[in-house]
N, C-alpha and C positions, 0 to 999 in steps of 0.2 A: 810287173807282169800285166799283160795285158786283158787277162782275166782274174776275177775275184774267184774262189773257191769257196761258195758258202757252206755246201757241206760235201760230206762225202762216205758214204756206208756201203758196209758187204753186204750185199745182199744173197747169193748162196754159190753152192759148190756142186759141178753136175758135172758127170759121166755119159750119160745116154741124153739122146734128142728131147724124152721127155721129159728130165729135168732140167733144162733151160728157162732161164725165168723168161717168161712173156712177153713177144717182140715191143719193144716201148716204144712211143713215138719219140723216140730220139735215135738218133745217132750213136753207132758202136764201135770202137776200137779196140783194137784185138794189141797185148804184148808179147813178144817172142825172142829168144835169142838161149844160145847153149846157157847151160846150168851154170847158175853162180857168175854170172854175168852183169850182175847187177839190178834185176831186173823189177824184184818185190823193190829196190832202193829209188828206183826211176819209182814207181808208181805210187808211193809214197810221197816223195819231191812235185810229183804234179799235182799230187791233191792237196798237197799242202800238211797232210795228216800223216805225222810218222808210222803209227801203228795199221795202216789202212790194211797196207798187205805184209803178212810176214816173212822179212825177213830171217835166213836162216844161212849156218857156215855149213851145212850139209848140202851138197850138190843135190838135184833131182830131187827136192823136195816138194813142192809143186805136183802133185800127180793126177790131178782134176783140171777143170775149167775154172774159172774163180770170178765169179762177177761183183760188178760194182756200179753202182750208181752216185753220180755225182750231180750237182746244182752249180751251177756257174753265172759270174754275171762279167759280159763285157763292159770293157773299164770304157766312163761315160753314158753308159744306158742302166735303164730303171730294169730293164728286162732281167728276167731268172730263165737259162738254159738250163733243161734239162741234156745229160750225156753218158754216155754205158762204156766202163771200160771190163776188159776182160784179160784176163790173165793166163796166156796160155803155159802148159808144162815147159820145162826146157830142155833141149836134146843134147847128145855127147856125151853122157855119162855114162863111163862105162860099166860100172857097178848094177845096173839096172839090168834084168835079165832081157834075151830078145822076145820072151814072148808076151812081158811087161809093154815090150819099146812101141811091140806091132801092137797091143791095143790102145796104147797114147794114140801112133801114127793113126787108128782111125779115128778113133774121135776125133782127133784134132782136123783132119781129111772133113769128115761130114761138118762139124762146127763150120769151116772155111768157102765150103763150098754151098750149105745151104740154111747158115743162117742171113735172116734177110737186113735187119740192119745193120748190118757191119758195114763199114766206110770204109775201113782201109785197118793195116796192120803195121805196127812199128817189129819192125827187126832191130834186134840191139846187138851191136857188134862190141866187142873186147877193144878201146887203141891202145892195148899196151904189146897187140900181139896182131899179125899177119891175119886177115880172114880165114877161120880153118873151115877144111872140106865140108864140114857141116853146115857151115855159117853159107856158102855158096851152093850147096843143094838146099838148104833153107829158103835162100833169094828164088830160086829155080824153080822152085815146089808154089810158092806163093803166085809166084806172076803166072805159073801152070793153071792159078785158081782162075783170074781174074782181078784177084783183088791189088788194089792199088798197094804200094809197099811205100813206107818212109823206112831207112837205114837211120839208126841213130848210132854213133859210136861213142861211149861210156867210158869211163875209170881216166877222164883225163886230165881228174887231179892226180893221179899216178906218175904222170909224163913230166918233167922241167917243163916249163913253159916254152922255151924256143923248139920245144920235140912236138909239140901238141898240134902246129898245124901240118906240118910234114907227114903223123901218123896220121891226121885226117886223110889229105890228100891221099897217101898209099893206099889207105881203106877202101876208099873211092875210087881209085886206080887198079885196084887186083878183083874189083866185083863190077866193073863197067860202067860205076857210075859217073856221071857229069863232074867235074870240081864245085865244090859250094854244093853240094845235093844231101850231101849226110851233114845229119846234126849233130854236133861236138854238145856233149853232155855228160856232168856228173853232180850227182845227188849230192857229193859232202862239200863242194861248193855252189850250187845253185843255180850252176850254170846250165844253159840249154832246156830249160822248163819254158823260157818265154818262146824262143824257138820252136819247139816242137806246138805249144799251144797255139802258136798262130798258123801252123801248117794243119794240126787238126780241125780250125776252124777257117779255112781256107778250102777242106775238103769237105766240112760239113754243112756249109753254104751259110 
């Protein structure tokens, strides 16, 4: 990996613009993708720290913002990066009532739109399954912000190995994007942490 993860703590859980911890002089990344998608598993594998974010086999458990702050060090330098990751709710579950759904949508709307250190946002997509409607008004919604998007597509240790880049490619091909543009990543093998790490520190100068 090309970053060291010296540590990495929650720092809190907010709802409204005033409970947002205080813009850091670092750098922020935002994760998103439907429920049960993998996505406490991904935040966990990049920090190195299994229990950072909770994991859970209840869909739409997630129902806040979830912040975190991490200490990194580029492999070859003395230097300690500070880096803010944030853990957005996750959509598509249908269990969640609509008037639960519309007060996620805003918060997560204000979060997107006016918080200032945010860098960019990873969408996590499913490869064991076709991008669903969500997942493409998700893509839709973001780049509406502004903010730049990384697509990561997860669970592909799930796939045979000669499936895993074919369900890339299609991923990449039914959302518009480029070949080679989404990150092939999954948490129970350890794949795609280096990847993604070096595209957030590519965005984060």
């Amino acid at each position: 990996m090309p970053f060291r993860v010296l540590s990495a703590t929650f720092l809190r859980t907010a709802v409204l613009r005033k409970d947002w911890p205080p813009p850091p002089d670092a750098p922020e990344f935002a994760f998103v993708g439907r429920s049960n998608v993998g996505k406490s598993s991904m935040l966990n594998a990049m920090s190195r720290k299994n229990g950072l974010a909770r994991v859970s086999n209840t869909p739409g458990r997630t129902r806040a913002l979830q912040f975190f702050a991490l200490e990194i060090q580029p492999a070859g330098s003395r230097k300690v990066t500070q880096i803010r990751f944030c853990d957005l709710p996750g959509y598509g579950y249908a269990k969640v009532s609509k008037t639960e759904k519309a007060q996620w949508g805003g918060m997560i709307e204000n979060y997107l739109r006016e918080r200032e250190p945010l860098r960019a946002v990873v969408l996590i997509v499913d490869g064991r399954h076709e991008p669903q409607p969500g997942d493409h008004e998700a893509l839709a919604f973001l780049r509406s912000t502004g903010r730049q998007v990384i697509v990561a597509v997860t669970k592909m240790d799930k796939l045979a190995r000669n499936k895993r880049i074919p369900a890339l490619r299609a991923a990449e091909k039914a959302m518009g994007l480029p070949a080679g543009e989404a990150i092939p990543f999954s948490a129970v093998e350890g794949t795609g942490t280096e990847a993604l790490w070096t595209r957030l520190a590519e965005i984060a100068g």
